[in-house]
N, C-alpha and C positions, 0 to 999 in steps of 0.2 A: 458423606454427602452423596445424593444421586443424581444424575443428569435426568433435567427435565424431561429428555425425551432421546432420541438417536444421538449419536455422534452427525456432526455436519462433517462431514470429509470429500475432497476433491479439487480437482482445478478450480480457481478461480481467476476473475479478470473484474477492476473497479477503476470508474474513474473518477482521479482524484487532482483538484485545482489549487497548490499553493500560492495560487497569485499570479500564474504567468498563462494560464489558459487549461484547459483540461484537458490530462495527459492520461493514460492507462498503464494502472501498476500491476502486474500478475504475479500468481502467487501459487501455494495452495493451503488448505485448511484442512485440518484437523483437532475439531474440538467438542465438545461437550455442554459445553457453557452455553447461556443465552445471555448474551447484554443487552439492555434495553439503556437507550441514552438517557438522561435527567433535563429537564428543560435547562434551554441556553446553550448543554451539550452543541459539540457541531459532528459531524462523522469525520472521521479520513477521507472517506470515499463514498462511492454511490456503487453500489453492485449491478454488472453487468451482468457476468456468469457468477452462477457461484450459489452460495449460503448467506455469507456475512457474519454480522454482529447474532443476529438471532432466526435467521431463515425465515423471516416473515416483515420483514420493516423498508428491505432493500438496500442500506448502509452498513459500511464495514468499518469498523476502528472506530478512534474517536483520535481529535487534533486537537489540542487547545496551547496558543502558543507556540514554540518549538519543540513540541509534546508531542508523538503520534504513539497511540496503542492499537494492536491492530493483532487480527487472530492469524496475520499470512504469515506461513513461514516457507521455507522453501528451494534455495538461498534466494532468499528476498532481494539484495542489495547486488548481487552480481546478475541478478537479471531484471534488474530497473536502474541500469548506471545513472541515468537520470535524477533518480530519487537517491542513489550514494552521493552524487556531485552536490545535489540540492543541502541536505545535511553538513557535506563537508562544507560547505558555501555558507551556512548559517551557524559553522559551529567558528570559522575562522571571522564570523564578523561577530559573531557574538564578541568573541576575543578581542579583536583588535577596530572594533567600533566602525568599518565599512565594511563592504562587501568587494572580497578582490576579484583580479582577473585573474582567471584562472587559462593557464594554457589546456589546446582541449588536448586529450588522447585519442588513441588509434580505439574506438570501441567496435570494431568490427566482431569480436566472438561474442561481446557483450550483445550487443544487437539481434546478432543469430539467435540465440540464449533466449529473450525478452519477447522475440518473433516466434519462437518455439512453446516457451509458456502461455504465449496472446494464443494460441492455435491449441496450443490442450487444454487449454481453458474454451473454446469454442469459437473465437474471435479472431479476426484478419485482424 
């Protein structure tokens, strides 16, 4: 199989609302592929910087449920503690049918990390 076109490659930054307000995940990309969503589809996210899904739509990933697929990689999860907590949050309620309290952590390197990403991806 051939890629339709360039590889998308680079920093990216999207924002993406699981229900608590819109927050910004960064990332980067590295891909080939063009996805185009199917009606009903929702995205992950909405692209700030970046490529996305197909470098022309403006959406990154696709969410349906407790489902996200998404072309960031990068370490994705230690620089969006946020999006690790969120996960970990819905995989223990998936489990045990609420949603706990969680004590928070010290995420100070984490932060730097997610600050540093938001900035080479081209965003404060």
């Amino acid at each position: 199989m051939r890629a339709p076109g360039p590889r998308l490659i680079g920093n990216v930054a999207i924002e993406v609302d699981l229900g608590d307000g819109p927050r910004t995940v960064a990332g980067f990309e590295n891909h080939g592929g063009r996805t185009q969503l199917g009606p009903g589809e929702a995205p992950f996210g909405r692209v700030i910087e970046g490529f996305g899904n197909n470098g022309e739509d403006g959406f990154e990933g696709v969410l349906k449920g407790n489902t996200i697929g998404t072309y960031l990689h990068g370490p994705l999860l230690p620089k969006n503690t946020w999006l690790a907590d969120e996960l970990i949050a819905r995989a223990l309620e998936h489990r045990y049918g609420k949603r706990p309290e969680l004590e928070p952590l010290d995420d100070a390197f984490e932060r730097a990390a997610h600050a540093s990403a938001k900035s080479a991806a081209g965003i404060r």
